[in-house]
N, CA and C atoms as a LAMMPS dump frame, in Angstrom:
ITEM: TIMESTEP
0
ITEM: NUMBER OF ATOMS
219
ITEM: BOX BOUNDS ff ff ff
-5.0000000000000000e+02 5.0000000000000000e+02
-5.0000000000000000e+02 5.0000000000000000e+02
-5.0000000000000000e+02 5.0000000000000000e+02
ITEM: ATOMS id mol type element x y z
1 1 1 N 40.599 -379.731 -201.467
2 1 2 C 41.511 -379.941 -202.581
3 1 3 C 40.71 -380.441 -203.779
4 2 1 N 40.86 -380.26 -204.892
5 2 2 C 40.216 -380.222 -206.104
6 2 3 C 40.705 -381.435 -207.046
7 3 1 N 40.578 -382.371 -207.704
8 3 2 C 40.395 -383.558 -207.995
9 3 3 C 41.465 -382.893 -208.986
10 4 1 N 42.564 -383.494 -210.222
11 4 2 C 43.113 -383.621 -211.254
12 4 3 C 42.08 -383.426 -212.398
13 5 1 N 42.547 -382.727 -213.427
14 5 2 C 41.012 -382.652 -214.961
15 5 3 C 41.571 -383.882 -215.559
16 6 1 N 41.036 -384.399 -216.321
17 6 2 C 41.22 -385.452 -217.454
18 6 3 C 41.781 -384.051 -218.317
19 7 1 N 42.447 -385.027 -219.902
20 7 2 C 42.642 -384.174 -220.49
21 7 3 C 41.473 -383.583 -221.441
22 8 1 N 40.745 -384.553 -221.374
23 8 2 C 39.161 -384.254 -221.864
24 8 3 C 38.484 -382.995 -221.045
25 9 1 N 38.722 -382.858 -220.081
26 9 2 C 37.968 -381.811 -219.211
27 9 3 C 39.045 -380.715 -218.954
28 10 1 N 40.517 -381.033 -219.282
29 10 2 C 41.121 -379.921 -219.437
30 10 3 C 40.702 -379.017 -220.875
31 11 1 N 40.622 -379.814 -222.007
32 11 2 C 40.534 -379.087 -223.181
33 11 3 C 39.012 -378.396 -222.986
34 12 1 N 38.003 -378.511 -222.598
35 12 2 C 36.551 -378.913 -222.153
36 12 3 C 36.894 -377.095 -221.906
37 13 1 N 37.684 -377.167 -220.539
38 13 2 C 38.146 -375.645 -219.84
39 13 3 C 38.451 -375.021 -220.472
40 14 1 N 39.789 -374.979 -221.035
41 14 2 C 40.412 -374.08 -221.912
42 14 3 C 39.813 -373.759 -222.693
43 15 1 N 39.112 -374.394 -223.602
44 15 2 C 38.26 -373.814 -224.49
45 15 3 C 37.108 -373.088 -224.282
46 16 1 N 37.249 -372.048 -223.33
47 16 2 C 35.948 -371.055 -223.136
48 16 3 C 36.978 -369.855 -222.415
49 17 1 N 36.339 -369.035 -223.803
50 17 2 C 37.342 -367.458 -223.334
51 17 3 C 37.773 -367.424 -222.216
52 18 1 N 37.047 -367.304 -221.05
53 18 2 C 36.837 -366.873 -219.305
54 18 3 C 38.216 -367.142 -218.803
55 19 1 N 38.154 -368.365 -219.604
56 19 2 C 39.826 -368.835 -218.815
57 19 3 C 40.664 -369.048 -219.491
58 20 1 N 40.429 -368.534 -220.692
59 20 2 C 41.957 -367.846 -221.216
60 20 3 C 42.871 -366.603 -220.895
61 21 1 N 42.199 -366.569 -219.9
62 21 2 C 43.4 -364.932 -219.459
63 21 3 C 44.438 -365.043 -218.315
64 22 1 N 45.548 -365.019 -219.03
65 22 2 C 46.362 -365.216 -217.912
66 22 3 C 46.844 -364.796 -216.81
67 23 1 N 47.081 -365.883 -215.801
68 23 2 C 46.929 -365.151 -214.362
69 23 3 C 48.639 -365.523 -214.062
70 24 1 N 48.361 -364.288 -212.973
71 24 2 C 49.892 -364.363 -212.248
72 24 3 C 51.146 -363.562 -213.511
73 25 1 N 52.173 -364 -212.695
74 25 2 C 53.427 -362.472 -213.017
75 25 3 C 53.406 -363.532 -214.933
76 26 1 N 54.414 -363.001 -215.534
77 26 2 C 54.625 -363.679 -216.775
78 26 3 C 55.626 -364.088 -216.499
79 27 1 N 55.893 -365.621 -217.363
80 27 2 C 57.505 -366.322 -217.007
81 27 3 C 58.47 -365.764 -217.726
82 28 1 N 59.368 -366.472 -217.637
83 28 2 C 60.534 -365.439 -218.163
84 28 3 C 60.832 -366.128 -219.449
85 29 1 N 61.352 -365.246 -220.092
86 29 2 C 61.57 -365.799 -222.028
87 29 3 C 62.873 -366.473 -222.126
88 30 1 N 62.913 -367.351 -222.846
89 30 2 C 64.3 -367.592 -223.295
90 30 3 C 64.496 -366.863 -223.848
91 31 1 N 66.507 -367.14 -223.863
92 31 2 C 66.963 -365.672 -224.651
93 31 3 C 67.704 -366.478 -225.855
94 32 1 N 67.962 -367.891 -226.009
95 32 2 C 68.824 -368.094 -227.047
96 32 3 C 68.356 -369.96 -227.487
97 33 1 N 68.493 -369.678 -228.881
98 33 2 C 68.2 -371.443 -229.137
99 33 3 C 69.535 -371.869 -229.163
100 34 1 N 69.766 -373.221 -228.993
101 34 2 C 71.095 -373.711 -229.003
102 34 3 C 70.322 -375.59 -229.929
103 35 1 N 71.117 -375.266 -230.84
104 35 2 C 70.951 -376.724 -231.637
105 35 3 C 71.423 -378.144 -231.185
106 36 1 N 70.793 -378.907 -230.623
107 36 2 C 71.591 -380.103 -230.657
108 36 3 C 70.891 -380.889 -231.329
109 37 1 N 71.657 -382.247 -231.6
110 37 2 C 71.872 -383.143 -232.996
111 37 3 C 71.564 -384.528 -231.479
112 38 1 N 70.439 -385.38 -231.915
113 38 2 C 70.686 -386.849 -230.936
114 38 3 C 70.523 -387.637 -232.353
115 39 1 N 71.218 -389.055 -231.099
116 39 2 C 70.933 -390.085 -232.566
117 39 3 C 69.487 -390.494 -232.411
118 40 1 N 68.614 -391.447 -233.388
119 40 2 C 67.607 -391.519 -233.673
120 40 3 C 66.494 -392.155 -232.376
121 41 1 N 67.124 -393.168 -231.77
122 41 2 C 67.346 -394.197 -230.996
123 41 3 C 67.286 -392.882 -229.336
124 42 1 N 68.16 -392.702 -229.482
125 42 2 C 67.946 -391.155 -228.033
126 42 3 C 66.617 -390.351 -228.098
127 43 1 N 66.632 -390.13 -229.536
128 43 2 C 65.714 -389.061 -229.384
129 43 3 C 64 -389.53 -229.418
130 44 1 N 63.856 -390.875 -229.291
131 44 2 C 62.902 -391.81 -229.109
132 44 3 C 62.912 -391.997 -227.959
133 45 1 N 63.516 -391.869 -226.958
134 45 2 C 63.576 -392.039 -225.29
135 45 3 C 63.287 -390.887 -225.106
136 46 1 N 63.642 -389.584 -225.555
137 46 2 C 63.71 -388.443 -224.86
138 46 3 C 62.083 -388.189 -225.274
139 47 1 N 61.744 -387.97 -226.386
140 47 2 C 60.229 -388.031 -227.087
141 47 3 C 59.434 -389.215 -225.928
142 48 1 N 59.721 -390.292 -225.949
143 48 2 C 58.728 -390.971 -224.813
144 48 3 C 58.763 -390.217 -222.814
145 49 1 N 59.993 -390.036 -222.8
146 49 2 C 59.962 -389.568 -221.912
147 49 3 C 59.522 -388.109 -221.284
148 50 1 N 59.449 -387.461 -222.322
149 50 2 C 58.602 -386.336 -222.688
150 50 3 C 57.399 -386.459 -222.322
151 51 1 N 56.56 -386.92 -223.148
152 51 2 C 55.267 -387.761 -223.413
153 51 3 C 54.871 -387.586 -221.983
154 52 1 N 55.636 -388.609 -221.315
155 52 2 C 55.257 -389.677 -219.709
156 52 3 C 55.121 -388.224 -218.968
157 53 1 N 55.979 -387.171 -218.866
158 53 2 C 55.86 -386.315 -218.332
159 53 3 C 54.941 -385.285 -218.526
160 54 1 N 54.46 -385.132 -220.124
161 54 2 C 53.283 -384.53 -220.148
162 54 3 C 54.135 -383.075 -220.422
163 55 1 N 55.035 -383.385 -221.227
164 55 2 C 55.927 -381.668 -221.135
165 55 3 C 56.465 -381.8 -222.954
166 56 1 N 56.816 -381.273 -223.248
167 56 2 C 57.553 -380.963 -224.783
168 56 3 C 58.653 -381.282 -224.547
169 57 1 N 59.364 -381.863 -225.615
170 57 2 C 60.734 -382.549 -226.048
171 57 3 C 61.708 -381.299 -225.52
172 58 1 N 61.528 -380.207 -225.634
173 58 2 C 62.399 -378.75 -225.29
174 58 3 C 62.276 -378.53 -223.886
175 59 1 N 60.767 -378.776 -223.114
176 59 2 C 60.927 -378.422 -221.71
177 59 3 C 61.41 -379.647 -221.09
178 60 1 N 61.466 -380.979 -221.419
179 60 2 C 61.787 -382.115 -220.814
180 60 3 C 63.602 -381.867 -220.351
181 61 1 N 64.206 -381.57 -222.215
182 61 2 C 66.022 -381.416 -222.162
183 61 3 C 66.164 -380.492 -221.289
184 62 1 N 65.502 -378.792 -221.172
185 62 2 C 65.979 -377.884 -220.313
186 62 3 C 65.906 -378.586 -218.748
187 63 1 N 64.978 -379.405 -218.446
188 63 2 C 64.952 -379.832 -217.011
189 63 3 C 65.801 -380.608 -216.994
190 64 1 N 66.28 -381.682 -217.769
191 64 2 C 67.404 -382.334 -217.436
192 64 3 C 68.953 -381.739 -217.305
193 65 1 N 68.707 -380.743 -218.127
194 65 2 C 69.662 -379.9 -218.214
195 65 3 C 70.045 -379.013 -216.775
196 66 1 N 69.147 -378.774 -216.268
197 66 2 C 69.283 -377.836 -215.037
198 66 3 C 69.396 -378.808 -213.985
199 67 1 N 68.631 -380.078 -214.213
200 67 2 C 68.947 -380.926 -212.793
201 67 3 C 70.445 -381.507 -213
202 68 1 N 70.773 -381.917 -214.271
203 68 2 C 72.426 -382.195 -214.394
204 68 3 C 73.127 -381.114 -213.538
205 69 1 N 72.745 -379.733 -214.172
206 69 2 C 73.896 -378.776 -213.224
207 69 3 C 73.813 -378.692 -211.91
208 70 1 N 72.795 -378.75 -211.334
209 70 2 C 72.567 -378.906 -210.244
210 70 3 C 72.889 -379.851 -209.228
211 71 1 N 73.532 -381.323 -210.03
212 71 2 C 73.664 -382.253 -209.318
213 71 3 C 75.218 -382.759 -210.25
214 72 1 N 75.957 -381.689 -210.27
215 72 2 C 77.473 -382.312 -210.877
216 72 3 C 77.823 -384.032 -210.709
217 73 1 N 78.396 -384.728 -212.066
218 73 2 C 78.695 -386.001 -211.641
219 73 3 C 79.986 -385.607 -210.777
């Protein structure tokens, strides 16, 4: 098993053509933006919590979004 990169040794990687080519099937596209509005204060949790996860403010909501449906209150 192969150790975790820093993000120093991730960028280190990526940055050499060789392994810029992408492998495996392609993911699938979104098909539609949908706008939402948070208050300032939310969207400072969602942005940190983002962060912690290491994902974008857009892929963080879609996962919460799918684990909500997935788990009806």
């Amino acid at each position: 098993m192969t150790q975790p990169m820093t993000p120093d040794e991730e960028y280190a990687f990526y940055e050499r053509p060789e392994n810029q080519v992408p492998q495996g099937a392609a993911r699938r596209r979104l098909t539609a933006t949908v706008p939402v509005r948070f208050p300032a204060e939310l969207l400072e949790q969602v942005r940190a919590a983002a962060a912690a996860d290491d994902r974008s403010v857009s892929s963080w909501i879609r996962r919460a979004v799918e684990h909500e449906l997935r788990h009806p209150a």
